[in-house]
NURO-229904 format. One line per field, with one value per residue (C-alpha): residue number from 1; x negated, y, z negated. Coordinates in steps of 0.001 Angstrom, whole numbers, plus 500000, padded with zeros to 6 digits. Example, Ala and Ser with C-alpha at 12.3 -4.5 7.8 and 13.67 -1.06 7.14 Angstrom:
REM NURO-229904
pos <- c(1, 2)
east <- c(487700, 486330)
north <- c(495500, 498940)
up <- c(492200, 492860)
END
This chain:
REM NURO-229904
pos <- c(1, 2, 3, 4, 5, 6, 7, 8, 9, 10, 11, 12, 13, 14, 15, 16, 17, 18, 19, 20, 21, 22, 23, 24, 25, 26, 27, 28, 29, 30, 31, 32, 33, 34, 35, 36, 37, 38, 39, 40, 41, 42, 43, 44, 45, 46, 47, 48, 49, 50, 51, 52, 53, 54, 55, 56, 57, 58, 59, 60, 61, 62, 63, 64, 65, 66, 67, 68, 69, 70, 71, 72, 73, 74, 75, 76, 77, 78, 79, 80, 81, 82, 83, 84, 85, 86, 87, 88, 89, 90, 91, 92, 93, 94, 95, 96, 97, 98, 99, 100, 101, 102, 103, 104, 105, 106, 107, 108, 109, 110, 111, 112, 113, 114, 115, 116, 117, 118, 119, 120, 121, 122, 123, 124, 125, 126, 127, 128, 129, 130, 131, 132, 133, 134, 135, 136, 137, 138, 139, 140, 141, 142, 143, 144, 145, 146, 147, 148, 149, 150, 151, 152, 153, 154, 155, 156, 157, 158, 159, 160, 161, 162, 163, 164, 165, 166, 167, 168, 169, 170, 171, 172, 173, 174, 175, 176, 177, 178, 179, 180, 181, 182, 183, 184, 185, 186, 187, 188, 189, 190, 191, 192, 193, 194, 195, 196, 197, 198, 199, 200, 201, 202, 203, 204, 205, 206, 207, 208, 209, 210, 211, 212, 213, 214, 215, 216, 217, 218, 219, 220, 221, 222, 223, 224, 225, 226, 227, 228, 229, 230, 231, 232, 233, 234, 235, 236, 237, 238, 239, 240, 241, 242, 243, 244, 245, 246, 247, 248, 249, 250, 251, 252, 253, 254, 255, 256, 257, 258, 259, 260, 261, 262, 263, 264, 265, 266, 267, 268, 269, 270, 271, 272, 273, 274, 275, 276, 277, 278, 279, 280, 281, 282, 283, 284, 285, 286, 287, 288, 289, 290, 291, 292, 293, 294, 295, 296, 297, 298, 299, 300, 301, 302, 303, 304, 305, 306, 307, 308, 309, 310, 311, 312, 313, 314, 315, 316, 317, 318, 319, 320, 321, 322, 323, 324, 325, 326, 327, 328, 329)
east <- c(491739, 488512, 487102, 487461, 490941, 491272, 489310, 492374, 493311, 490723, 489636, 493425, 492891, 489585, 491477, 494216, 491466, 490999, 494390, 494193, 494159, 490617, 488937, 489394, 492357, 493225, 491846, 493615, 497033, 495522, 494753, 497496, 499121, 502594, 503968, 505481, 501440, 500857, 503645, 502073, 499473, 501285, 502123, 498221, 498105, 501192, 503724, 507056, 507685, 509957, 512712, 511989, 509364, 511252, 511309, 513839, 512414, 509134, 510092, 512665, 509304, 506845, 509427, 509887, 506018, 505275, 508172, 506647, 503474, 504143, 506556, 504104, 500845, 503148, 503398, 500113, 497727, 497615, 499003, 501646, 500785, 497993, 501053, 502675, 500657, 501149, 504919, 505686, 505255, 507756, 510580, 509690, 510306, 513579, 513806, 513584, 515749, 518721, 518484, 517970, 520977, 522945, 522339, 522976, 526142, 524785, 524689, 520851, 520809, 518895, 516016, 515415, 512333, 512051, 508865, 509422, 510022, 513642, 515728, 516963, 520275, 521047, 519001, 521404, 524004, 522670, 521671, 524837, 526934, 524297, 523039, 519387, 518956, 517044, 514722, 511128, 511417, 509094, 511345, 514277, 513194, 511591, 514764, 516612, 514608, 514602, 518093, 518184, 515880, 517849, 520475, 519876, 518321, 517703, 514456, 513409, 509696, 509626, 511757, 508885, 506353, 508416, 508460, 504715, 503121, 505999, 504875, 500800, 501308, 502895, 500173, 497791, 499377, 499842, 496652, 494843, 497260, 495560, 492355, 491060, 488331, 487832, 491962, 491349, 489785, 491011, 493931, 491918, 490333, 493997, 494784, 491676, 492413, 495859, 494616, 492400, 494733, 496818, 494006, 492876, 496831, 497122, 494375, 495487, 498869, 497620, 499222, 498395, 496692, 499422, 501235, 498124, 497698, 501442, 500962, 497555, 497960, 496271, 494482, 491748, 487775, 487734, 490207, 493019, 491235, 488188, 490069, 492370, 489849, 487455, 487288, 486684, 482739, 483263, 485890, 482993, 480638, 483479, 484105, 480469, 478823, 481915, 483392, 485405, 482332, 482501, 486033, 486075, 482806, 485158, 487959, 486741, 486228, 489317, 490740, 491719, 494859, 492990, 490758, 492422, 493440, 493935, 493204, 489504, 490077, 492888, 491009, 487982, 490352, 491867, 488345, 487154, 489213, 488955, 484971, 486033, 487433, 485539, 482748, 486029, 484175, 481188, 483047, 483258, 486364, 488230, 490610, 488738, 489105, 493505, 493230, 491565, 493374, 496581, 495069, 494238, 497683, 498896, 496391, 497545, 500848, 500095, 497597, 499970, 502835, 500094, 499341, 502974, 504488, 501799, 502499, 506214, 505348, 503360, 499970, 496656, 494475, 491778, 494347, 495732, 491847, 491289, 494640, 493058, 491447, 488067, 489429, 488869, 487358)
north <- c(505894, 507936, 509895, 512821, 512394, 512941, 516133, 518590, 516371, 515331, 519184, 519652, 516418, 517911, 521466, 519248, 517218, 520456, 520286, 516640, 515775, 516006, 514389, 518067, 518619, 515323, 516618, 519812, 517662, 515233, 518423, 520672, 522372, 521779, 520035, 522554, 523664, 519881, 520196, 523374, 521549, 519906, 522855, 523373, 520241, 521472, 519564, 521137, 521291, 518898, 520711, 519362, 516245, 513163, 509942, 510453, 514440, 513240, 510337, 512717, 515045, 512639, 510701, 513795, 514436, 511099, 511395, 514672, 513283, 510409, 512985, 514991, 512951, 510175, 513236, 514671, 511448, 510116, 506524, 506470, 503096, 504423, 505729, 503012, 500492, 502368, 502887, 499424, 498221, 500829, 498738, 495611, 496832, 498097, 494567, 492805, 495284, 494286, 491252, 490610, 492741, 491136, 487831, 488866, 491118, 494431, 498007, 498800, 501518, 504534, 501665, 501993, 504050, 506821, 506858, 503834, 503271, 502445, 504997, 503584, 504419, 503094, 499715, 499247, 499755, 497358, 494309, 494520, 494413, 491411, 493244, 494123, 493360, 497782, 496006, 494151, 490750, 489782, 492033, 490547, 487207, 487599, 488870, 485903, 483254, 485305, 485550, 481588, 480845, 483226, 481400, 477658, 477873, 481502, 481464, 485276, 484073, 482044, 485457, 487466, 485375, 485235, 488948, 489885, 487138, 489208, 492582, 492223, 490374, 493434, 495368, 493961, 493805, 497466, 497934, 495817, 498011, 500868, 500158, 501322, 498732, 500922, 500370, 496298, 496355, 497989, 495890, 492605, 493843, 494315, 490783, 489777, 492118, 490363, 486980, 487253, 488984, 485800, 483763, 485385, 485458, 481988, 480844, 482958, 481324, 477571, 476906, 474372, 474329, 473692, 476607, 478745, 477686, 478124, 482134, 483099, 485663, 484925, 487470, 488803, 488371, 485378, 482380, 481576, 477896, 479251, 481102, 478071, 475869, 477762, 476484, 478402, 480905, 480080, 482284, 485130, 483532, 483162, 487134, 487840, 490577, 491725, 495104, 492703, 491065, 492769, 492609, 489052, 488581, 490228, 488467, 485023, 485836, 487020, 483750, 482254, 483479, 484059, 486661, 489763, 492673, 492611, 496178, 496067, 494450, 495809, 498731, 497266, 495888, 499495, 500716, 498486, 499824, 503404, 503120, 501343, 504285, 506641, 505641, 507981, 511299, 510646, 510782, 513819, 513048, 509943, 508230, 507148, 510408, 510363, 506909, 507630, 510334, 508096, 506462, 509140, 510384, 507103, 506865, 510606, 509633, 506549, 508890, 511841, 509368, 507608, 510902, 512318, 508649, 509157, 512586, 511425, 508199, 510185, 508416, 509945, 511757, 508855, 506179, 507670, 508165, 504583, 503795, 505963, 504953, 506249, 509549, 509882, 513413)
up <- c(523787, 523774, 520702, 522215, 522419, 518679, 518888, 518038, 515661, 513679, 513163, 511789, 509611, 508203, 507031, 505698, 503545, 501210, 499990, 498785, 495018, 493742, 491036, 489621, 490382, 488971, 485197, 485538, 485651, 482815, 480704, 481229, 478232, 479453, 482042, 484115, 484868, 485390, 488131, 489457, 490368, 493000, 494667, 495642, 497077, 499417, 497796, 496544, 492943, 491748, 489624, 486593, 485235, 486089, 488142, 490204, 490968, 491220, 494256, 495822, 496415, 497578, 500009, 501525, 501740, 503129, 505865, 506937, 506912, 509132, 511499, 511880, 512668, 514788, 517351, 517243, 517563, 521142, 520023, 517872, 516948, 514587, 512057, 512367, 510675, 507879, 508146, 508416, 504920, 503755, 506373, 504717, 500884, 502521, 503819, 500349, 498531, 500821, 501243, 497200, 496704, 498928, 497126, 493825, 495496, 494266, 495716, 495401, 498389, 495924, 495787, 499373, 500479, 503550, 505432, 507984, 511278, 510827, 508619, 505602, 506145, 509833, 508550, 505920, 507831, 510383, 508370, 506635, 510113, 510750, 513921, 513964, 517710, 517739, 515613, 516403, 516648, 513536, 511262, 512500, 512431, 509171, 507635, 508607, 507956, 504252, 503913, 504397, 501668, 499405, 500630, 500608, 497381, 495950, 496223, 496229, 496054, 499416, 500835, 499443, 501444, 504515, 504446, 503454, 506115, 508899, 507158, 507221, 510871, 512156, 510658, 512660, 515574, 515512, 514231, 517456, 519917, 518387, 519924, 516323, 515077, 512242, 511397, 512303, 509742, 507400, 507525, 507474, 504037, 502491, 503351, 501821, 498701, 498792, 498794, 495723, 493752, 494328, 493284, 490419, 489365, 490387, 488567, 484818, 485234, 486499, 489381, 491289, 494882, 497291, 495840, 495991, 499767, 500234, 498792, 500864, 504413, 507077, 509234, 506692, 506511, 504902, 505409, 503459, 503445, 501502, 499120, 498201, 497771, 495693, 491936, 489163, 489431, 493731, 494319, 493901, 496429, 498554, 498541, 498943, 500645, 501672, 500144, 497438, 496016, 493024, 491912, 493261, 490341, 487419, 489352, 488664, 484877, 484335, 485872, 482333, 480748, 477237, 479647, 479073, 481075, 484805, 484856, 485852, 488271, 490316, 489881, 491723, 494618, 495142, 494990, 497527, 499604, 499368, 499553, 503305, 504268, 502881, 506205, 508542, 505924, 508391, 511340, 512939, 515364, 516355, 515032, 511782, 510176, 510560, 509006, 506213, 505395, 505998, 502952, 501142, 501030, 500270, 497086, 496102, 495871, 493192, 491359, 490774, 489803, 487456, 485674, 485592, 484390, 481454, 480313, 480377, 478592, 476072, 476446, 475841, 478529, 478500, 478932, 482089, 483216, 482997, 485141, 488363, 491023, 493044, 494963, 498689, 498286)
END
């Protein structure tokens, strides 16, 4: 794929930017008097307006948004593929919710998410008929080799593995059929945001190193090797000059359980990641502009369920400030 193939595209993407949830935008919901012009707020950014401030209103509304979303730019960018990396993940959570259901013989179906490649429905009514031969052959064979650990010993945090490692693999894949170096690597920095959150976690709780190496991905900037074996201050010269470097620095003294909060520094991870993609706001067409405002959807989504969970929960307009992340726009 060229650049110029993205032309029509990109200039859509670029009108579709001004409806995204601002920093301003994102006070005006903080502020609001009442919550139905909190909810209003939503409508602006081309959402519908849930029927009433709730959880289950509020993800009826944005799994419909993100399944329009991904319908409608999986059939206007020249490679599907591009979507798809960011579809997958949503086919793995589906993944884990039936296969942990199964196990425990529940009925969890209103856990499962739209917005993958496979539609919630038909996949549940696949894996539970045991026939996912419609299905690629790293989700299938992820899901089995899953559903035997659950089995042989119930161990839902080897399944989890199983299914992130088959999850962020397919990622890439998709990503490197792309052609998109820009979406290479934005995948490869996940995996390495992954990986030190497992360290860092790791680390607060104790654990030793072969199950630290056991819980690393592979396929991000720096090896799962040099993250295992980095001991206490070199788990921030491991990260760098690379776009984690900082939260790998608060990282590393939070890595004590008498530290405190986490929330620093998952804040710095998610950061990292949005200042990545905020390089596609220079690009003027390609592909680098639909990714990052993949992203930015994705990132809209957590930030309007951050603000709306706290009005619900009752908690005050600075401590649902210091819960959000760096906006793409």
């Amino acid at each position: 794929m060229k650049d110029t193939d993205y032309l029509s595209i990109s200039a859509r993407v670029r009108a579709m930017e001004n409806r995204l949830l601002t920093r301003e935008r994102q006070e005006r919901m903080i502020e609001a008097r009442t919550d139905d012009e909190a909810l209003k707020i939503l409508a602006e950014c081309g959402y519908e307006e849930p029927e009433d401030l709730s959880v289950p209103a509020l993800n009826r509304v944005l799994a419909k948004a993100r399944e329009e979303l991904f319908q409608d730019l999986k059939g206007a960018v020249p490679d599907p593929a591009l979507v798809e990396v960011f579809q997958i993940k949503y086919d793995y959570h589906n993944a884990k919710v039936l296969l942990k259901a199964e196990a425990v013989g529940e009925e969890a179906d209103r856990l499962l998410m739209e917005g993958g490649r496979y539609a919630p429905k038909a996949l549940a009514e696949n894996f539970r008929r045991g026939d996912l031969r419609d299905y690629s052959d790293p989700f299938r064979s992820a899901v089995e080799q899953a559903g035997a650990a659950l089995s042989d010993g119930g161990d839902s945090q080897e399944a989890d593995l199983i299914l992130d490692r088959a999850c962020y693999g397919e990622m890439a894949t998709a990503a490197k059929a792309s052609g998109s170096a820009f979406l290479q690597g934005y995948v490869k920095l996940a995996v390495d945001a992954v990986n030190l959150r497992v360290a860092v976690r790791c680390q607060r709780m104790g654990a030793g190193a072969e199950l630290l190496a056991k819980s690393l991905l592979s396929g991000g900037n720096v090896s799962p090797q040099a993250v295992a074996t980095a001991k206490g201050g070199e788990l921030a010269q491991r990260f760098r000059s690379t776009p984690l470097e900082k939260a790998a620095e608060v990282g590393a003294e939070l890595a004590s359980p008498e530290a405190g909060s986490l929330t620093a520094f998952e804040k710095l991870c998610d950061d990292a990641l949005t200042a990545y993609l905020a390089q596609a706001r220079r690009t003027s067409f390609g592909e680098q502009p639909v990714v990052g405002y993949l992203c930015a959807r994705e990132a809209e989504a957590t930030a309007i369920r951050t603000i709306l969970a706290g009005r619900m929960a009752g908690l005050s307009a600075d401590a649902i400030r210091e819960r959000l992340r760096d906006t793409y726009v």
